[in-house]
C-alpha positions in Angstrom: 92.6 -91.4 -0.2 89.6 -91.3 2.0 89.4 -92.2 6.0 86.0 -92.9 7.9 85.5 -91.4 11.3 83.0 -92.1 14.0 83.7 -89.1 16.3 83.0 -87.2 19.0 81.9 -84.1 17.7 84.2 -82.0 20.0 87.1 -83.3 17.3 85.8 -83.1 14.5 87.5 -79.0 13.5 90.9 -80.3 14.1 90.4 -83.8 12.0 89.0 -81.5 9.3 91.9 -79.6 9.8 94.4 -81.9 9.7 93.0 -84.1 7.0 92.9 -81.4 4.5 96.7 -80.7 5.1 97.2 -84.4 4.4 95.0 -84.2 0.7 92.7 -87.2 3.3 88.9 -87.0 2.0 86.6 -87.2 5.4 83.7 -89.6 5.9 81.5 -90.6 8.4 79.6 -89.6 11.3 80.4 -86.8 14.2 78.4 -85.9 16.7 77.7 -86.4 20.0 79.2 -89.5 21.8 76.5 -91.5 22.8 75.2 -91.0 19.8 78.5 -92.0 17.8 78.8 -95.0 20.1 75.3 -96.2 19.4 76.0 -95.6 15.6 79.5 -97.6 16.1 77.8 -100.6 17.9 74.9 -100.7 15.2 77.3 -101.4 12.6 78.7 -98.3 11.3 81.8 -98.6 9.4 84.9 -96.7 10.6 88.3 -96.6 10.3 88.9 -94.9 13.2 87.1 -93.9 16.4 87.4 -90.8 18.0 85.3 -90.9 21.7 85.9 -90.3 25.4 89.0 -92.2 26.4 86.5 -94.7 28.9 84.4 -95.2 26.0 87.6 -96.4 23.7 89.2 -98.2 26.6 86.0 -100.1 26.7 86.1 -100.4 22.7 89.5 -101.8 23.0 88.8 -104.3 25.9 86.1 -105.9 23.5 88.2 -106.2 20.4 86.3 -103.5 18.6 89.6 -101.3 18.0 93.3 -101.9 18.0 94.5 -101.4 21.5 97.3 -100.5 20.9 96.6 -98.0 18.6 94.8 -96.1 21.6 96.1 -92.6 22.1 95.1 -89.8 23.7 94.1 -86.1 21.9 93.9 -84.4 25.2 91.4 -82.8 27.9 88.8 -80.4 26.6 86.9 -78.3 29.2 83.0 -77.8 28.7 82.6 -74.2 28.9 80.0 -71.1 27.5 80.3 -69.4 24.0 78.6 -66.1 22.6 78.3 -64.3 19.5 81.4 -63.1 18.2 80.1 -59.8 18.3 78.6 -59.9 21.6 80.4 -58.8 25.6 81.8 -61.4 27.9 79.5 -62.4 30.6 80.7 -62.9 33.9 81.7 -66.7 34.6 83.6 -66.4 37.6 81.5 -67.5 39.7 78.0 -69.4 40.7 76.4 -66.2 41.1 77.9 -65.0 37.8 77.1 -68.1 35.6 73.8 -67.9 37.2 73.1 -64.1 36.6 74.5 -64.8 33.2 72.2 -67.8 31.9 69.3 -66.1 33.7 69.9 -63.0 31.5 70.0 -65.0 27.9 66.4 -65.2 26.3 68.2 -68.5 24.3 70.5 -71.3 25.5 71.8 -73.3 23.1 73.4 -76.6 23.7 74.0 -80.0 22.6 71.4 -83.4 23.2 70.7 -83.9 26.9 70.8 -87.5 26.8 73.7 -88.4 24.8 76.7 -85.4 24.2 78.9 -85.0 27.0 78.3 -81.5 27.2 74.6 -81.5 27.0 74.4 -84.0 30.1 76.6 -82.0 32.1 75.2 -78.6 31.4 71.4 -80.4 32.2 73.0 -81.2 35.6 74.4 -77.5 36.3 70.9 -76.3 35.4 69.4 -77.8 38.2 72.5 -77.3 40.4 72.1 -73.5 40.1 68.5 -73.9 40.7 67.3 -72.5 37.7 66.4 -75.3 35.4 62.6 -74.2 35.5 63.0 -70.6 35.1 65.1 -70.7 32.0 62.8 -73.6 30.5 61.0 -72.0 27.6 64.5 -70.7 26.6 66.6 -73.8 26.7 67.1 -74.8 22.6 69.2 -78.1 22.5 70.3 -79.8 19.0 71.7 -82.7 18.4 75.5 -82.0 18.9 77.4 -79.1 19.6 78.8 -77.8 16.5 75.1 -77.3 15.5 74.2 -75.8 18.4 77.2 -73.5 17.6 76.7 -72.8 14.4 72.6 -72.0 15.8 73.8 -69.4 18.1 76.1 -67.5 15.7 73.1 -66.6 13.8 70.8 -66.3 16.5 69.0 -63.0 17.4 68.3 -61.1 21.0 70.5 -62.3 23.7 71.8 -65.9 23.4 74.5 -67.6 24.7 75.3 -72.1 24.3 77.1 -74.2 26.3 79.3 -77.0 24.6 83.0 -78.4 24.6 85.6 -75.6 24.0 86.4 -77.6 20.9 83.3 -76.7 19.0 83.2 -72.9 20.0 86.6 -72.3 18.5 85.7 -74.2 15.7 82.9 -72.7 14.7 82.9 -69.0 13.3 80.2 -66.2 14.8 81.3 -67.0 18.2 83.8 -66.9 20.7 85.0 -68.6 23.6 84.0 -67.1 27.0 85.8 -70.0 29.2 84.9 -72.7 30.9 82.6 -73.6 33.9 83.6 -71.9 36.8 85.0 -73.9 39.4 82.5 -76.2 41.4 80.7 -76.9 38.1 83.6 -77.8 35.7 83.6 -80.6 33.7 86.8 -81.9 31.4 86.7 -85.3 29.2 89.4 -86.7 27.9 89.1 -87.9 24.3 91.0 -90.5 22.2 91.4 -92.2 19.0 92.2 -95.2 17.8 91.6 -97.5 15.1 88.8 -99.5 14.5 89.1 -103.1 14.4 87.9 -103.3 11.5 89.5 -100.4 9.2 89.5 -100.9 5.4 92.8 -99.6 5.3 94.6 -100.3 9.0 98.2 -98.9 8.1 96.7 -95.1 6.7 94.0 -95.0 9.7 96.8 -96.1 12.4 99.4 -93.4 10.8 96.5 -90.6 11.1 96.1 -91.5 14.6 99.6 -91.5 15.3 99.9 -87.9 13.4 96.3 -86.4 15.1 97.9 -87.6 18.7 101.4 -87.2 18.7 104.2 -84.6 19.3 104.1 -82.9 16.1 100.8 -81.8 16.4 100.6 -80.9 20.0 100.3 -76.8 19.5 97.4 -77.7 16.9 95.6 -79.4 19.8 96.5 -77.0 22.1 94.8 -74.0 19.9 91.7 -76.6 18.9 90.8 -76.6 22.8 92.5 -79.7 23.8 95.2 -79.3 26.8 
């Protein structure tokens, strides 16, 4: 059996996870949310829709999923990753976070305009005052787990910024922790199913499995509190 996701990308380990204990063959689109939104409105075919909870309330309000299939997977913090190999850089602080992304020759993170993360991180740039200085070294992509999977292979000094989610997802890299206060960010995701799923009962038990009490420890070691 086979489910279709459109899905924030920050979900997509865990679904992969949890699908393959279940013998469920993925398909379907993850990657950053405005993206999977746009992809979603345009016509995409889904049986169930994994985006920030707003973005599935609204969903849900126009009849586009089953509201009351709506359920949360949690909060996920957007925080800054390294090589796996590499030291932790002080984040506990402005002046830390600032030192630290002034000292990478790369940057990785996700799409500016449409990942939660990217948007966010665009924001702290020019917050810290920095955003022109580290210009030539910002690399984006066009959703976190690729910018992840860009900066375990990277050379010199890198470091990425995306949803917690997608660094412990992705091997070569490692958690450092999230923004430090005054520049923190946490989304809450959800899931439900799409209005119209080819097969409503398998997408809505999925759901109910992905989000509920049995699975709460996966979450919580995916990056979802």
């Amino acid at each position: 059996m086979s489910l279709r996701f459109v899905s924030a990308g920050a979900a997509q380990g865990l679904v992969q996870a949890l699908a393959g204990e279940q013998g469920l063959a993925i398909e379907g689109s993850f990657g950053a949310v405005g993206a999977m939104l746009a992809k979603l409105e345009d016509g995409e075919p889904a049986d169930v829709v994994i985006l920030t909870r707003a973005q599935v309330e609204a969903l849900a309000s126009r009849g586009r999923v089953l509201p009351g299939t709506v359920a949360d997977l949690g909060v996920v913090a957007t925080a800054i990753a390294v090589r796996s190999a590499d030291s932790l850089p002080d984040l506990g602080s402005e002046a830390g976070l600032r030192a630290s992304l002034l000292a990478a020759d790369a940057i990785h993170f996700p799409d500016p305009s449409r990942a939660t993360a990217g948007i966010h991180f665009a924001k702290v740039l020019g917050r810290l005052g920095i955003g022109e200085r580290v210009a030539a070294r910002l690399r984006t992509h066009p959703n976190g787990m690729t910018a992840m999977r860009t900066l375990a292979g990277a050379q010199g000094k890198p470091l990425g910024c995306t949803q917690a989610t997608e660094i412990l997802a992705t091997p070569g890299v490692r958690l450092v922790g999230p923004l430090p206060r005054g520049f923190e960010l946490d989304t809450t995701y959800a899931a439900a199913v799409s209005a119209d799923a080819a097969d409503a009962d398998a997408a809505t038990s999925f759901v109910r499995h992905l989000t509920g009490p049995g699975t709460r420890e996966r979450r919580d070691a995916a990056g979802f509190r």
